[in-house]
N, C-alpha and C positions, 0 to 999 in steps of 0.2 A: 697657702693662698688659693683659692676657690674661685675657679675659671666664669665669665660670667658666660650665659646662657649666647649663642649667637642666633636670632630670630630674623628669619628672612620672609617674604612676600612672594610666594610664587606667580606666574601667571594662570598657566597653567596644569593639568596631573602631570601631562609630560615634563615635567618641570623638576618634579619633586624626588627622583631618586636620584639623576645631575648633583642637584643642591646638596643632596644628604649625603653623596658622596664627594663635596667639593669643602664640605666641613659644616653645612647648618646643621645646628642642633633643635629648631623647631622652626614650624609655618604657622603664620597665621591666613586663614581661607574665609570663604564665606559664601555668599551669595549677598549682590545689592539691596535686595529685599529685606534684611536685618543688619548688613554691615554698612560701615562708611566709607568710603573713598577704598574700593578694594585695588588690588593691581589687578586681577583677574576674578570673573564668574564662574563659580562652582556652583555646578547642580548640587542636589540630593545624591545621584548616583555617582558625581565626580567628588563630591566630601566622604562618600564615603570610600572609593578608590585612593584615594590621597591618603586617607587613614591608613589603611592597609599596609600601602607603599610604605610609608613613613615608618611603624612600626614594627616592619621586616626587618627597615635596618636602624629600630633605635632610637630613635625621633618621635619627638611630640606634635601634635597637631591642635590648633588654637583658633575655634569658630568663631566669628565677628558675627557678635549681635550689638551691637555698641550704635544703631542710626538712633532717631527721635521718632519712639511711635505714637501714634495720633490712634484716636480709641476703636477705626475700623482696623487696624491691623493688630490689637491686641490680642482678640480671642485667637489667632494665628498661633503666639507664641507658646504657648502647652505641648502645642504637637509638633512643631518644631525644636523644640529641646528635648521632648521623648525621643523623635529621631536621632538627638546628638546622644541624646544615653545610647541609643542600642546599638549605632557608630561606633562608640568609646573614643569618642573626644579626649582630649586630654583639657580641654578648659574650654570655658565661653566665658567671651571679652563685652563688656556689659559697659553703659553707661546708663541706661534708661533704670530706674529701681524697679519700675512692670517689669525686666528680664530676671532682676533678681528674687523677684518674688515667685516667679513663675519655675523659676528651677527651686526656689524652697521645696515647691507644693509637690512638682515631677521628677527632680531629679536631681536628690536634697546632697548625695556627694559628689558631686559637679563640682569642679573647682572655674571659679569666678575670678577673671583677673578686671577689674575698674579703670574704663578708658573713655573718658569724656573727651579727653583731646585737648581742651583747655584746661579746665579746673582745678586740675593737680597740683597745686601750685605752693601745697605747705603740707606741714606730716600730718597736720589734726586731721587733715581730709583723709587723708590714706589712712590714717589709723580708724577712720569714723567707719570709711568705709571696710576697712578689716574685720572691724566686731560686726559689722553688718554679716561678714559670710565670705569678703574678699579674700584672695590669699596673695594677691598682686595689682599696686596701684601705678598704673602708665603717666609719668609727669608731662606735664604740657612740656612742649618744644619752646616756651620762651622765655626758660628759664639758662639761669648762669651756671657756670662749673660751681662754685660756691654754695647755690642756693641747692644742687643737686646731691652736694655729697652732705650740707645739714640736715638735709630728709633723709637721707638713707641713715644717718647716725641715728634718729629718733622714729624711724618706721620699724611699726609691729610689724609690716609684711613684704614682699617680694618687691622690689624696683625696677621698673624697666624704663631704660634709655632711648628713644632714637637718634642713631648717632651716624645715618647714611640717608640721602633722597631728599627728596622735596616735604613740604610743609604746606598745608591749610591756612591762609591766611581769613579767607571770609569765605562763608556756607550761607546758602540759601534756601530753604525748603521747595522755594520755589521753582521752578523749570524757566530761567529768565534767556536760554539762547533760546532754549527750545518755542516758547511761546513768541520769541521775537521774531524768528522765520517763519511761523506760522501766522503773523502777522504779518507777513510779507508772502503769502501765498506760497511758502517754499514747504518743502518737506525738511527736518536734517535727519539725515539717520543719525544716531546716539551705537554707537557701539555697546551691543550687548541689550541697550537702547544700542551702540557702536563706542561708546565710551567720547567720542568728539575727540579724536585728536589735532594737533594741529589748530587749534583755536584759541588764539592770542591776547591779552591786554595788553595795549603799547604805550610805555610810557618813553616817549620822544625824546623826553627833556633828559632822563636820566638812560636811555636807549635799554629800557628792560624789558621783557616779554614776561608777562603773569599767566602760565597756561590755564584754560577754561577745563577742568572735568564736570560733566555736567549726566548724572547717573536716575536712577529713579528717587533717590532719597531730595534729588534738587542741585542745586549750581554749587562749584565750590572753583575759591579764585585761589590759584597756588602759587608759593614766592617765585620769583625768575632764578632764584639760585639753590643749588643744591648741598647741605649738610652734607660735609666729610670730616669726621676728627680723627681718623684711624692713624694720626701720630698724635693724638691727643688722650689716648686713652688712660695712661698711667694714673692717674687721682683716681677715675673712677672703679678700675679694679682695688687699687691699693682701699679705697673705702668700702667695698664688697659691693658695688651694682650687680644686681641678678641677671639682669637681661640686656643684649644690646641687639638694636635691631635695626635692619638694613627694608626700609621704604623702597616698594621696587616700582609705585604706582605709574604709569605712564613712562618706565623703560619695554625696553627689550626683553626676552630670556637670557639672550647673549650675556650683556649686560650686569645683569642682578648675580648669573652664575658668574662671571671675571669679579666682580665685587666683594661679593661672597669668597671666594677663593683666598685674597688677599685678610678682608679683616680676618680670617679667620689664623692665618700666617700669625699676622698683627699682635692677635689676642692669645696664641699660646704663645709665642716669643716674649711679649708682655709678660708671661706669669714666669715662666720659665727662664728665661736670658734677658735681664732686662737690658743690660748693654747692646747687647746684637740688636733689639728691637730699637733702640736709639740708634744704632747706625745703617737701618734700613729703610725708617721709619718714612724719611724723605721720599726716597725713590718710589716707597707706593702711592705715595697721593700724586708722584708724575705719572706715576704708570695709569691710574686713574683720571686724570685731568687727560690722559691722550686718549680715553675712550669714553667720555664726557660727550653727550648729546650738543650738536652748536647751540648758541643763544643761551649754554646750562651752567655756568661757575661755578667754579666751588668757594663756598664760603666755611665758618665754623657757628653760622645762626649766631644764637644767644648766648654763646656757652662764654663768652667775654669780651660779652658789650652788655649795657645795661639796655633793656626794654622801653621804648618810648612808645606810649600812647598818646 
């Protein structure tokens, strides 16, 4: 049985030998300027330091080009993915086809893993996308345990889970805090922009907080709860999921690294002892529920409940 991948979100470099030593087997990085919703901004000089780190000890590293680009920022991408070749990326995570195309022309053995965020939602797509050049399709987050292991039986290519953190519910292209304090004569700092933490949607009735991340790519409204299946994992190994990944966006480093620590417990006990991994299984999601952000639940998303639109 064939361990799946554990993918984590650093924030930042310093971040990244922690992690590798606390058991992730790859990062996904980026800079706002071609990714979406990152946990952290990495330059040019901190992507390529993070490579380094990573493959000292063993570890893959995985560029987020995956925003929506609009035709001023397209002549960008050539020279930005030459960089990731001369880096040695281990992948660029793509949803726009301009990125796919763009490494055909520059950097034709790039491995391209396919991450809309949403539209992952059946195997034709991953596979459409595979003969494209993909070698890994990222399934939307609203799908079922069911619907996730019928794709991985019919995918020509690599699967990846998010099975830790928070979720995108609606994106904006727009800057909709940002323009509304500048409508109010105010300034906000944006982290990074400042990244806006601490800014809320309040739903009273049902007493839940939607965090605001609001970056250069535009607004993006996130669920009030946070995805944990790390006693849920058993289907998905036993059906061979490639990759499982730990959302670190709007934590700590604390955090992502005690996270981390655990599924990683989880996922070799899983392949290894599946008994011990059923009588432990409990105690990590308390152990993670005690170091859970306030206002953050844990739920288990879609993974079994049906999707209502």
């Amino acid at each position: 049985m064939n361990k799946p991948e554990l993918l984590v979100t650093p924030i930042s470099v310093d971040d990244i030998k922690p992690l590798a030593l606390a058991g992730a087997d790859a990062f996904i990085i980026g800079e706002q300027r071609y990714g979406l919703r990152l946990a952290g901004e990495f330059t040019r000089e901190d992507v390529k330091k993070a490579i380094e780190i990573a493959h000292k000890h063993g570890k893959n590293v995985y560029v987020a080009m995956n925003a929506i680009f609009h035709n001023e920022k397209v002549e960008e991408l050539s020279d930005y993915v030459k960089f990731l070749k001369e880096v040695c990326a281990d992948a660029i995570v793509f949803g726009d086809p301009a990125v796919l195309m763009t490494v055909r022309e520059n950097a034709p053995n790039m491995k391209l893993h396919w991450n809309t965020e949403t539209t992952a939602t059946n195997w034709y797509a991953c596979n459409y996308w595979g003969r494209k050049g993909a070698k890994r399709a990222v399934l939307a987050r609203e799908l079922s345990m069911d619907e996730i292991i019928e794709i991985k039986k019919h995918a020509e290519v690599e699967i990846e889970v998010q099975v830790h953190g928070m979720t995108c519910m609606f994106q904006s292209k727009r800057s909709l805090i940002g323009n509304y304090f500048e409508y109010q004569g105010k300034v906000m700092e944006i982290q990074n922009k400042k990244y806006g933490k601490n800014m809320f949607l309040h739903d009273q009735e049902r007493n839940n907080k939607y965090p605001i991340f609001e970056d250069e790519n535009g607004t993006h409204i996130m669920s009030p709860n946070d995805i944990c299946i790390i006693d849920e994992l058993s289907e998905m190994i036993d059906a061979g999921i490639d990759s499982f990944k730990i959302d670190g966006v709007l934590k700590s480093s604390d955090y992502i690294l005690e996270v981390t620590k655990k599924y990683r417990k989880a996922i070799d006990l899983c392949v290894t002892d599946r008994n011990q991994y059923e009588e432990l299984k409990d105690a990590w999601v308390e152990e993670i529920e005690a170091i859970q952000p306030p206002n953050r639940p844990l739920d288990t998303g879609f993974f079994f409940k049906e999707t209502v639109y």
